[in-house]
Residue, then its C-alpha position, 0 to 999 in steps of 0.5 A: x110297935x108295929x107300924x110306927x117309925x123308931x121316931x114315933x115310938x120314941x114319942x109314945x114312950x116318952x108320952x106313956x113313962x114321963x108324961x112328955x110330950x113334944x117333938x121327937x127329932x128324927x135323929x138318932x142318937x144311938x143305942x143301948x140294951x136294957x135288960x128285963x125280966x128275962x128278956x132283953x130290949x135294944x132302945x134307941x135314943x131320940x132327942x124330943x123337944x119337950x112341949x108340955x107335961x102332962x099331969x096324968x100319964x099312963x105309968x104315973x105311979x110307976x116311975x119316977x122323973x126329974x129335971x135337971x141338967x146334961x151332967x146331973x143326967x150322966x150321973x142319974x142314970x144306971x145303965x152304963x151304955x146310956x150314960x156313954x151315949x149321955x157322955x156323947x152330947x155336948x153344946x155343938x151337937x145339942x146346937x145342932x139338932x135345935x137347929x134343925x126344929x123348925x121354928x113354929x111362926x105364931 
């Protein structure tokens, strides 16, 4: 998407097949090639702290989503090199990017 930083389009995706919206944090944390119809796309994989999710989103009924934790995860997905960059997270790293959101003072 032209124009936008890798982060900004991370949270436009998240927005258009989930729903989620949210903070993307301006860390990558990494990348894989997702295979299409006779093309092929590189995706990079940003963390968003998930706000709110909207109850109409552009591919609603396209999609399917569900919540579930870091190890449920690694196994859902289908692409091996997701679940290897899945694999790459643990709690010191999660810690570490939470800490770098600033606290929101209300």
């Amino acid at each position: 998407m032209r124009g936008l930083s890798a982060c900004d389009v991370a949270a436009v995706e998240a927005r258009e097949e989930a729903g989620m919206v949210g903070t993307v944090l301006d860390a990558c944390l990494g990348e894989f090639t997702l295979r299409g119809r006779n093309k092929k796309c590189k995706v990079s994989v940003y963390p968003l702290i998930v706000e709110r999710q909207l109850l109409h989103w552009d591919e609603v009924h396209q999609r399917q989503w569900r919540r579930c934790d870091l190890k449920t995860a690694r196994a859902l997905v289908s692409s091996p090199s997701l679940a290897l960059i899945l694999r790459s997270l643990n709690p010191k790293k999660v810690n570490r990017l939470l800490a770098s959101v600033p606290q929101v003072v209300s």
